[in-house]
N, C-alpha and C positions, 0 to 999 in steps of 0.2 A: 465606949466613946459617947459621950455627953453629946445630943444634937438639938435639946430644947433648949432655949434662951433664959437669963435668967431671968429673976426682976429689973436688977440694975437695967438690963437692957433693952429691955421691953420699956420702960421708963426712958430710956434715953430715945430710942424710937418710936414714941410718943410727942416727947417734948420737941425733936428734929421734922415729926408730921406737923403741929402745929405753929412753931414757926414757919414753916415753909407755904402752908396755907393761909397766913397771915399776908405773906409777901404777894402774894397775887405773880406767881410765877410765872404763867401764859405774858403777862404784860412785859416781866424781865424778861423771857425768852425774846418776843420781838423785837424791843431797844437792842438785845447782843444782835440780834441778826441783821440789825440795820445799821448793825456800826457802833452804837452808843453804847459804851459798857460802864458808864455810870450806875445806872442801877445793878447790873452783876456784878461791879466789885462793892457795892455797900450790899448787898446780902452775902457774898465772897466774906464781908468784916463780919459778917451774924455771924456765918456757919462759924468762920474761928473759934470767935468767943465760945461758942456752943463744943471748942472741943476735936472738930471734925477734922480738922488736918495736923492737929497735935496727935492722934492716933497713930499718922505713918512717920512721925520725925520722932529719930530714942530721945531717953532722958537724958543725957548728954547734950544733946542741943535745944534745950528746952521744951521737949513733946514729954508725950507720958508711952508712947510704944516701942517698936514698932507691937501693935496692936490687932491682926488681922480680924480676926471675928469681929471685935467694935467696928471696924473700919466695914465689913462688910454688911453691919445694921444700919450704918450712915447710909453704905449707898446703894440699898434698897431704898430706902427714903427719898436721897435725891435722885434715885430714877424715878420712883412715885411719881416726885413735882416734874422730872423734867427740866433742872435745874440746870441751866446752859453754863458753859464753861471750861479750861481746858484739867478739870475736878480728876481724871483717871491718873493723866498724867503728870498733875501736882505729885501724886503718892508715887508715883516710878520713879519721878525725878529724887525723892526724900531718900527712895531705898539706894539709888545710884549714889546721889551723894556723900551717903552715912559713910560710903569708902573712900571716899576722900579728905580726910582732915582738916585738910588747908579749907577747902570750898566749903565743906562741912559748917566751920564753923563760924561763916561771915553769913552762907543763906540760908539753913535750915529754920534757925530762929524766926525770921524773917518768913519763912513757910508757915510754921506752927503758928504764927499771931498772925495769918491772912494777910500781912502788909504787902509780899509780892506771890504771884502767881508766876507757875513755870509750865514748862511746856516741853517737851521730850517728841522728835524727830527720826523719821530715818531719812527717807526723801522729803516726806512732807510733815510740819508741824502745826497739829490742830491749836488755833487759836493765838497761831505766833505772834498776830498784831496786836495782839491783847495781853502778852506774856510780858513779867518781867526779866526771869528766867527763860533760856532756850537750849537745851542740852541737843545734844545730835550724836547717833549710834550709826557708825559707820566702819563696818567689819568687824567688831570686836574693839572697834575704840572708841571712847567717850569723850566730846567734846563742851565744852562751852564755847557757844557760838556768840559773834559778837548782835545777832538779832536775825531776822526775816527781813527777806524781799518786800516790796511795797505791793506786788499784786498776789492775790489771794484766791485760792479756788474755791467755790461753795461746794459744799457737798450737796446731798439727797437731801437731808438735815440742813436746813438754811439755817441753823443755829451753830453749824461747826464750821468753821474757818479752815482749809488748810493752806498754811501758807509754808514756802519753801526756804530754809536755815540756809544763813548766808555762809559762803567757807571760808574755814578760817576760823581763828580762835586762839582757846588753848586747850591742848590734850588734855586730859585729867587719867586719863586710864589706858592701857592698851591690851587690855585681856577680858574684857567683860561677856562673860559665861552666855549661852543664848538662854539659860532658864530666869535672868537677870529682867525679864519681863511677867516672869510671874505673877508679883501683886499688880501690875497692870491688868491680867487677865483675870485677877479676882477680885478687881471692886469693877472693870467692865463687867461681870457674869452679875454681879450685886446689882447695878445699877440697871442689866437688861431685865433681871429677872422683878424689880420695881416699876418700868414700863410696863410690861406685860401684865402685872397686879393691877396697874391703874386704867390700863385699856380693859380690863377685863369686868373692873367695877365702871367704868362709865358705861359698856356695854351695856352690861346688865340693867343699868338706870334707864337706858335709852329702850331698849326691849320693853322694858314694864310702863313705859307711858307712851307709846307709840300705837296708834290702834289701825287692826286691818279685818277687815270684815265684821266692828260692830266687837272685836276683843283683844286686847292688848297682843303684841307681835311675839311676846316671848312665853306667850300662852301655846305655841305651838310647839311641836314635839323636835320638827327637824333642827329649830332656832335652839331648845334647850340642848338636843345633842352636840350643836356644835359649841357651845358655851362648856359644856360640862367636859370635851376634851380638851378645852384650852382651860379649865382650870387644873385637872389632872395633868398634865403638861407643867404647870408653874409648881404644882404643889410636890410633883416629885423632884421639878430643878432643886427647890430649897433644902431638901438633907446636903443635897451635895454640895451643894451650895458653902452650908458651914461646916461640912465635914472636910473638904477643901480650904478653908481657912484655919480649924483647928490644924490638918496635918503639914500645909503649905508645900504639899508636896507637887511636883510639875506635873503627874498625869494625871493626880485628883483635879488640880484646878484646871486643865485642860477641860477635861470632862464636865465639869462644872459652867464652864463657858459654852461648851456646846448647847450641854442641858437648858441652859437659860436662855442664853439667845436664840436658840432653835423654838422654846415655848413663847417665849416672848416673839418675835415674829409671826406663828402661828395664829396666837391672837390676836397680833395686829389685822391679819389677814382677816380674820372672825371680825372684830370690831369694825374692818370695812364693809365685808361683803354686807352684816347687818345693821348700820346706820344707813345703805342705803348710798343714795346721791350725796347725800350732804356729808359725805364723810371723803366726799372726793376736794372738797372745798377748800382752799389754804386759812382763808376767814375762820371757819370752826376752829376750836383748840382742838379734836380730837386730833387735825392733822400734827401738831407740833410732839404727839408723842410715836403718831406711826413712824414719820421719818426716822426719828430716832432708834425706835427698834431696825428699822431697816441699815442705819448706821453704824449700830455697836456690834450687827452679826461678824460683822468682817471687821473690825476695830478689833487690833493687837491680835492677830490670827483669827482665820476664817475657819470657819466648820472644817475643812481637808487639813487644814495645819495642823490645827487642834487634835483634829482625831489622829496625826501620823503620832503624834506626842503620846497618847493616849496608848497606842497601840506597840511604842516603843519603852513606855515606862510599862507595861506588865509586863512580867518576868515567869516563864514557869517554877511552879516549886522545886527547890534542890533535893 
């Protein structure tokens, strides 16, 4: 099993870091959370172009996937930037769809070129006021909801909306499998285990220019230890990471979710205890990528979920 990236992809997550750095994404993060999603859907039109949501709609409805490993170097990327929006469950919504023909083939297109964003609910749907699309999972059936309620609850993440799908509709399905959240749980694990990369590079920037006693903070021993297990943390979520995209199987990427959001959280812990005060502050960016690791642990199964999944897909040998 192949678990190094190649060119192409390394290349493509490249060109997805520096768009994203371009956009001054801390700025779009605060318009979504204020309400204004003007600037998040004209970078919602870049990422398209650039590809990223053609990855989870097949060539039948004008994507080029479904795609998992690309899909899963995009959203390492945009967890990097922290890129707000309802981005995990665009791709659930793509894979639900694809089994529907009728629905298939009016919204998918419309996914793949960034023209509507969707949103995918049980009780609550992130970003429903923002969605064009609103799916809703309710026992084993899939619905197309005719929209969300008018009030909305913030999360921990003032960047994620959850607002609750009106009932009613139309059925689209009445048998949808529980592993049918899969690539939800594996561009969440992509996109925590990109939080935790970028909390763990600003740390490190914030240690080497911070001075205590007359020498820089991350000149000390106990600061580097905890730095150095939040990097071993990220860097072992990453095999699993794409070895879970490569195999798509339900208790790899289970496990794959735990691994990264668990690392990713860790370091967020790291990156607060050591910025200090100022990292309590909602003003600084570093806060707009803690919340979020604190958001996506339990986004689409929590650690316990995960792990019963995990502990249900190994099988002793026959």
């Amino acid at each position: 099993m192949r678990l190094l990236l190649t060119d192409e992809q390394r290349a493509f997550a490249r060109s997805l870091d520096a768009l994203l750095t371009a956009a001054d994404t801390p700025s779009v993060i605060r318009s979504w959370s204020a309400g204004d999603h003007t600037a998040g859907r004209a970078l919602w039109s870049r990422l398209a172009e650039a590809g990223v949501f053609a990855l989870a709609v097949p060539e039948a409805y004008e994507g080029v996937g479904p795609l998992p490993v690309e899909l899963a170097v995009a959203f390492v990327e945009l967890g990097r930037h922290a890129v707000p929006g309802p981005l995990v469950e665009t791709v659930l919504a793509a894979a639900l769809l694809a089994g529907v023909p009728e629905q298939a083939e009016r919204l998918l297109p419309r996914l793949a070129a960034g023209t509507a964003l969707a949103t995918v609910g049980t009780r609550y749907a992130l970003d429903g006021d923002a969605a064009d699309v609103v799916l809703t999972l309710r026992d084993g059936e899939l619905w197309l909801s005719p929209g969300c309620g008018p009030d909305a609850r913030r999360s921990l993440d003032t960047a994620r909306r959850l607002a609750t799908p009106l009932v009613g509709g139309e059925l689209l399905s009445t048998d949808v499998p529980p592993d049918a959240v899969v690539p939800a749980r594996l561009a969440t694990a992509a996109q925590a285990l990109g939080v935790g990369l970028a909390l763990l590079d600003r740390t490190v920037a914030y240690v080497g220019q911070r001075v205590q006693f007359g020498v820089p903070v991350g000149s000390f021993q106990a600061v580097k230890h905890r730095l150095a297990d939040a990097k071993i943390a990220l860097e072992f979520a990453r095999p699993l990471l794409f070895g879970a995209a490569l195999s798509m199987n339900p208790a790899d990427v289970a496990a794959a979710k735990v691994a990264a959001c668990e690392a990713a959280y860790t370091t967020a812990r790291t990156a607060l205890q050591l910025h200090g005060a100022i990292g309590y502050t909602a003003e600084y960016d570093l806060s707009l990528w803690l919340t979020k690791a604190r958001a996506l642990r339990t986004a689409w199964g929590d650690p316990a979920e995960c792990r019963a999944v995990v502990l249900s897909g190994a099988r002793p040998p026959s």
